[in-house]
C-alpha positions in Angstrom: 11.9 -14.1 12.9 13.1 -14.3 9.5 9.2 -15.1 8.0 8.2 -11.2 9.8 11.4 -9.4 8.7 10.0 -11.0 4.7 6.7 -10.0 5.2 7.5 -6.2 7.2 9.8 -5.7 3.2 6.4 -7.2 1.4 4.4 -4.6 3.3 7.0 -1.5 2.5 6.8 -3.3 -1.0 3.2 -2.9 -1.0 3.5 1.1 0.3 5.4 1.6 -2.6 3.1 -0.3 -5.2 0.2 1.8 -4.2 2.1 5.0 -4.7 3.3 4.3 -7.9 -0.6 3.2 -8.9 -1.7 6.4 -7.8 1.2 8.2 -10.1 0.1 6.1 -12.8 -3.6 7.5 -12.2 -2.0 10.8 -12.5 -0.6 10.3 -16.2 -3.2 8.1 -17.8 -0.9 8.1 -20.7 1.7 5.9 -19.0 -0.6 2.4 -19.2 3.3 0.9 -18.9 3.6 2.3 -15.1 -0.5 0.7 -14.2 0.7 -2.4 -15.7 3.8 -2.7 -13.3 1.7 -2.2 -10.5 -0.8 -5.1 -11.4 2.3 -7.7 -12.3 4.4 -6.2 -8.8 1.4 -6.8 -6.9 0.6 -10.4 -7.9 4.2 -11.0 -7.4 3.8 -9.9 -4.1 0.6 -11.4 -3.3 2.0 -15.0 -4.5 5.1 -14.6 -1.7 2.5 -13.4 0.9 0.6 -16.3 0.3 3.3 -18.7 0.3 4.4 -17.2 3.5 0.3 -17.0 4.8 -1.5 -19.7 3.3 -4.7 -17.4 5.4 -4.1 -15.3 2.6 -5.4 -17.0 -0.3 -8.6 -16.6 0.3 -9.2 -13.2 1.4 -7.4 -12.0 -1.6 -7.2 -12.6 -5.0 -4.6 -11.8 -8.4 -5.8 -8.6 -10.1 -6.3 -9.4 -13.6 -4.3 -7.6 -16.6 -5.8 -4.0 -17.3 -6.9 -3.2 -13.3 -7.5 0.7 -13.2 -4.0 2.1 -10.7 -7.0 3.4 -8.4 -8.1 -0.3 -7.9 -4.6 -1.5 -7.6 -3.6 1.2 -5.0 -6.4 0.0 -3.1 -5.8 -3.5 -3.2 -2.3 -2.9 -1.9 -3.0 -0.9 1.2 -5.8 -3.5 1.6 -3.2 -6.0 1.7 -1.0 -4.2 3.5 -3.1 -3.3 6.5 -3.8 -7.2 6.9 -0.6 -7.5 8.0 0.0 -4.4 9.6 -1.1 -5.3 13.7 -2.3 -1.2 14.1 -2.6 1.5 12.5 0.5 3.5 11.7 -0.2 6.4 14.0 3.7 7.4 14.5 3.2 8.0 10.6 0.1 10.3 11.1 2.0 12.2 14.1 4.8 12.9 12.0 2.3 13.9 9.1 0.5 16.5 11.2 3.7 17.9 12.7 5.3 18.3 9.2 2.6 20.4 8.1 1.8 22.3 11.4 -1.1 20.7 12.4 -0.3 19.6 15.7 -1.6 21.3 18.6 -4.7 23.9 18.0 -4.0 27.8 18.9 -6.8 29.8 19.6 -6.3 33.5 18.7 -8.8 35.7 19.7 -9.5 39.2 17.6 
């Protein structure tokens, strides 16, 4: 129980590696931020692999210099191989925030 409470904080981890790459792609001017991303993700990929040896080869270190667009995708990548479904409650709550739940049809 304790090895899936680990890895559910990796994923959140992960969530929150892949928004700060896409921030980073945002201000190209801040190579500091795209950097952080990289090392936090390799960090996180080592525990994940320590944790699921499976991982090793399915995923490898991103070298020094990765663009944040290819480190935001390599996290949700990573991410969604431990995630068992998609997150739909996430999507619900998306759509509902921004009123695009149910369809009205107004006729003129």
């Amino acid at each position: 129980m304790e090895k899936d409470r680990e890895i559910l904080k990796l994923i959140n981890v992960l969530r929150r590696i892949a928004r700060g790459a896409d921030y980073a792609a945002w201000q190209p001017q801040r190579s500091d931020a795209a950097a952080f991303c990289v090392t936090q993700y390799n960090k996180v990929l080592a525990r994940l692999t320590e944790i699921e040896p499976a991982v090793a080869p399915l995923f490898t270190p991103l070298p020094e210099g990765t663009s944040p667009m290819v480190t935001r995708m390599a996290a949700r990548e990573l991410a969604a191989y431990f995630e068992d479904e998609p997150r739909r409650e996430h999507s619900e709550h998306r759509r509902a925030r921004h009123g695009c739940g149910a369809r009205v049809y107004v006729g003129w």
